[in-house]
C-alpha positions as CSV (number, residue, x, y, z in Angstrom):
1,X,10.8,-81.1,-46.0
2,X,13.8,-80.7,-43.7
3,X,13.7,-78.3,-41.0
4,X,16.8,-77.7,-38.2
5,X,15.0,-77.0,-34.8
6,X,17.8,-75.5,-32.8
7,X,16.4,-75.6,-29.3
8,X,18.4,-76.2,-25.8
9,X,15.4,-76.6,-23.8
10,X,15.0,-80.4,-24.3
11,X,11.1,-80.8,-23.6
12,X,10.2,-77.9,-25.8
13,X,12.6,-79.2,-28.3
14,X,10.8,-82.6,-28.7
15,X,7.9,-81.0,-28.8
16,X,8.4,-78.9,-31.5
17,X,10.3,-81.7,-33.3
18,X,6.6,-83.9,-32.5
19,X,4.4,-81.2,-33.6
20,X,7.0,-80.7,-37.3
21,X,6.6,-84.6,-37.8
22,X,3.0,-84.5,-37.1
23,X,2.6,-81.7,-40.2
24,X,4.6,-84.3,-42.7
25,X,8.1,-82.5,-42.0
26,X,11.2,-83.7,-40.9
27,X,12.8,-82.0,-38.2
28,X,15.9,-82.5,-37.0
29,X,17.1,-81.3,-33.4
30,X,20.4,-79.2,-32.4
31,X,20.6,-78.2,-28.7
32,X,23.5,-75.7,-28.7
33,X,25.2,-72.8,-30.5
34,X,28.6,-74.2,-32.2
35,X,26.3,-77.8,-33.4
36,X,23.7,-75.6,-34.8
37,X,25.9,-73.3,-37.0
38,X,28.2,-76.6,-38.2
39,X,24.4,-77.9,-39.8
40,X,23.2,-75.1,-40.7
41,X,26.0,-74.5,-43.2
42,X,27.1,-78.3,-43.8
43,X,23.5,-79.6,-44.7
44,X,20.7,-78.2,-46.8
45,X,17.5,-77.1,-44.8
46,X,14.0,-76.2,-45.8
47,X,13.7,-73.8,-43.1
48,X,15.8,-73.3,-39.6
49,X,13.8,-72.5,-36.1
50,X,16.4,-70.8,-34.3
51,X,16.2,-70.2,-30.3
52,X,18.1,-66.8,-29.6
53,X,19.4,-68.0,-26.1
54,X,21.8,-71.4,-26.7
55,X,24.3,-72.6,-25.0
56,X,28.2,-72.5,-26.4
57,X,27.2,-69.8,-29.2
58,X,24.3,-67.6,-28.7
59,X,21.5,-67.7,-31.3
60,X,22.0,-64.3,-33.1
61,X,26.2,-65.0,-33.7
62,X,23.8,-68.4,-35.2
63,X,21.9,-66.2,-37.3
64,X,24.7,-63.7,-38.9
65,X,27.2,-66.2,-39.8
66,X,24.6,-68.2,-41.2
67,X,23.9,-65.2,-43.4
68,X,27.9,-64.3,-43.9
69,X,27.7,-67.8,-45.9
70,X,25.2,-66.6,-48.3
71,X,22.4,-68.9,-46.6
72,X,19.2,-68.0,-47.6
73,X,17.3,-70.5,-45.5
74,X,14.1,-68.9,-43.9
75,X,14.9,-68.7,-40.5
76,X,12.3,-68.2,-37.5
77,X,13.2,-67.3,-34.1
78,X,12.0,-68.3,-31.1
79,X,12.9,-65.6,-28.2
80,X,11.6,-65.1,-24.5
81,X,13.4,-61.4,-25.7
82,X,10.4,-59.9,-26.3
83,X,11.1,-56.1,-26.5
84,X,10.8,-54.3,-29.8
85,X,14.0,-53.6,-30.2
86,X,15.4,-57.1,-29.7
87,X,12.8,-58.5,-32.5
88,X,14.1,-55.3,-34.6
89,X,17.8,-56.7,-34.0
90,X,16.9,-60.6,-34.9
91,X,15.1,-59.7,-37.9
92,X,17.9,-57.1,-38.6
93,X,20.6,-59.8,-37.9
94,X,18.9,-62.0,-41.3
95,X,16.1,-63.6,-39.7
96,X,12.7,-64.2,-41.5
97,X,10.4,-64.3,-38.7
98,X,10.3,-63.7,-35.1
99,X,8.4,-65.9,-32.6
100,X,8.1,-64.8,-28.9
101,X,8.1,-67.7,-25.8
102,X,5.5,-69.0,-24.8
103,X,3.5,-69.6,-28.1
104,X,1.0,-72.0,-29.3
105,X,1.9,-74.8,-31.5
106,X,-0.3,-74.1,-34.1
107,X,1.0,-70.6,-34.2
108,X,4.6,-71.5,-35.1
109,X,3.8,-74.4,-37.4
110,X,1.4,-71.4,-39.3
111,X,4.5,-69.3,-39.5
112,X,6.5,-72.6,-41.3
113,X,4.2,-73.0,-43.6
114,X,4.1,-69.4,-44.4
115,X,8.4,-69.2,-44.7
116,X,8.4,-72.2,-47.1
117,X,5.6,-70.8,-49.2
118,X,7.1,-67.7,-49.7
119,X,10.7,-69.6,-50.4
120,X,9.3,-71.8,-53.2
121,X,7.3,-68.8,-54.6
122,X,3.6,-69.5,-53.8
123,X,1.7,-66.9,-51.9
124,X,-1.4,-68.9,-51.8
125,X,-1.3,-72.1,-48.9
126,X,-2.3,-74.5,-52.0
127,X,0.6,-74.9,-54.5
128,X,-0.9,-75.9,-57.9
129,X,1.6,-77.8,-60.6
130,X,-0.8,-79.0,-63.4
131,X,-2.8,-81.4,-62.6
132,X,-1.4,-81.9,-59.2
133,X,-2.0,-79.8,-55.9
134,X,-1.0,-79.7,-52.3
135,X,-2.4,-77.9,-49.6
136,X,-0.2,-77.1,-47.4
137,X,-3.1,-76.9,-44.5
138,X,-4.1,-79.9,-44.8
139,X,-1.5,-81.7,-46.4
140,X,-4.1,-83.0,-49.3
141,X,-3.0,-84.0,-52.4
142,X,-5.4,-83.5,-55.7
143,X,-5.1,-85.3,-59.2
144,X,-7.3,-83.4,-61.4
145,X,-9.7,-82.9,-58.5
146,X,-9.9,-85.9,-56.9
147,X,-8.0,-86.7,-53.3
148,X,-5.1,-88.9,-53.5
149,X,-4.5,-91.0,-51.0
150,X,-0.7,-91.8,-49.4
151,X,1.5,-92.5,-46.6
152,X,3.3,-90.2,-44.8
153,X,6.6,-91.0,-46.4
154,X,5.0,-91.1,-50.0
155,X,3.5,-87.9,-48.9
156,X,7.0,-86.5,-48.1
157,X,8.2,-87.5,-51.3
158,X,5.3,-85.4,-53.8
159,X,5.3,-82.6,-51.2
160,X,9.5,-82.1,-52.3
161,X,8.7,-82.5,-55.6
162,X,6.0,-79.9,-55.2
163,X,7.8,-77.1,-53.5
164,X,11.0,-78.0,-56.3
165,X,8.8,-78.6,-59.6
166,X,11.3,-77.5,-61.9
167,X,14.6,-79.3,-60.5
168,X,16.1,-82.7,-61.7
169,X,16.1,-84.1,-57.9
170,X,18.6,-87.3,-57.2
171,X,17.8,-90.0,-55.2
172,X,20.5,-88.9,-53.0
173,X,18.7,-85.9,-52.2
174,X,14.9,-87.3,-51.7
175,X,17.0,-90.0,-49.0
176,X,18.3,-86.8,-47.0
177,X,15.2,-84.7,-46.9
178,X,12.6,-87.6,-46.2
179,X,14.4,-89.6,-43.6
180,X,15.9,-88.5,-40.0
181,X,19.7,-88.1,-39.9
182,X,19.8,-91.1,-37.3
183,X,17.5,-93.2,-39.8
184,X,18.8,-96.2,-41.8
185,X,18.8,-94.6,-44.6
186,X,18.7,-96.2,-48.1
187,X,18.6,-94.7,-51.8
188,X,17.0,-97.9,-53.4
189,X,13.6,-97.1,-51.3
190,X,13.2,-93.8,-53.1
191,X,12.1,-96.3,-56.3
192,X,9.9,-97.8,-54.5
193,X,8.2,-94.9,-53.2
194,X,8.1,-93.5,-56.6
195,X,6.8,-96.2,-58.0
196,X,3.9,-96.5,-55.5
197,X,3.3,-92.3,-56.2
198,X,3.0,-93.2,-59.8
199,X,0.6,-96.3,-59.4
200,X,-1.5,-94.1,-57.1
201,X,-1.7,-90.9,-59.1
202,X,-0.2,-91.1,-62.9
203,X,2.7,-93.0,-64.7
204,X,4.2,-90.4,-66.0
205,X,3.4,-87.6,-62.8
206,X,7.5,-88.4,-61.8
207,X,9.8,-89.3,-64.4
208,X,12.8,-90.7,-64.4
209,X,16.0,-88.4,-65.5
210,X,18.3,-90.8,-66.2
211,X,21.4,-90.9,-65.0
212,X,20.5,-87.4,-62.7
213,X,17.3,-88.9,-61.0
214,X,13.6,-87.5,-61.2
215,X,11.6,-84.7,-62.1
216,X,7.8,-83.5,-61.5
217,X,5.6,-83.8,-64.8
218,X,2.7,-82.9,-63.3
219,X,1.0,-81.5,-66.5
């Protein structure tokens, strides 16, 4: 899952890029204004953290041309602008969530999870396709009850497919939202890992759409 964390305070910003790797993600960083709105309507995001006070373009000019392009990324901000009518004007301005400075970790990776839930349709923190679930707590997979052991990029791949169960997927796309933009990335790995997925869970749990790429058949 790829999340933009659009931060200028560098420490903070690792850290909340450390803690979104931690949880299985992967986050990508932006330190100002102008970089932040160029990705945010270039690339495709699971979810955007959005810092209201950046440098070159503030955070809410962010937010509302995000919006203007018909984005409908779950956004979160993060604000030190703590007053109830600043959070009324952030969620006004498009955004999903609002997340006052300072703030625990585990807060804001609760409110994440919560935003991508709610963007793939699933109310409850365990999405169930099938045979296969995902909790999104944990990050535990289940094949018709029992725990499935993987690695974390294998993990990234059925966690995709999970919150996209109906969508032919190409390898194109499992490359950009499993590796960091600054990663070597390479489309012929995406067989391997879904080869290994298979082998650990079912044959047929992903197949092949030829031509397009893959789909979930977790039934």
């Amino acid at each position: 899952m790829k999340i933009l964390v659009v931060e200028d305070e560098p420490r903070l910003g690792e850290q909340i890029v450390e803690a979104l790797e931690n949880n299985g993600w992967t986050p990508e960083l932006s330190t100002d204004g102008i970089d932040a709105l160029y990705r945010a309507t270039s690339e495709k995001w699971e979810a955007i953290v959005l810092d209201l006070g950046l440098p070159k373009l503030d955070g809410l000019t962010v937010l509302k041309s995000i919006r203007d392009e018909n984005i409908n990324t779950p956004v979160i901000i993060l604000s030190a602008r703590d007053t109830l009518t600043q959070r009324v004007e952030g969620l006004n301005a498009g955004a999903d969530d609002y997340q006052t400075k300072p703030f625990e970790m585990v807060e804001l990776i609760a409110r994440i999870r919560a935003q991508l839930r709610r963007a793939s349709g699933n109310a409850s923190p365990v999405i169930q396709i099938g045979n296969l679930s995902l909790d999104t707590r944990t990050s535990k997979v289940m094949w018709q009850g029992q725990a499935i052991s993987l690695t974390a990029l294998e993990f990234k791949v059925v966690a995709y497919f999970m919150h996209n169960p109906d969508k032919v997927i190409s390898r194109t796309e499992l490359v950009e939202h499993i590796y960091k933009q600054d990663f070597d990335r390479d489309s012929n790995t995406i067989e391997v890992f879904v080869g290994r997925i298979r082998k650990k869970i079912a044959p047929k749990v992903i197949k092949t759409v030829r031509g397009l790429g893959y789909q979930l058949n977790a039934e």
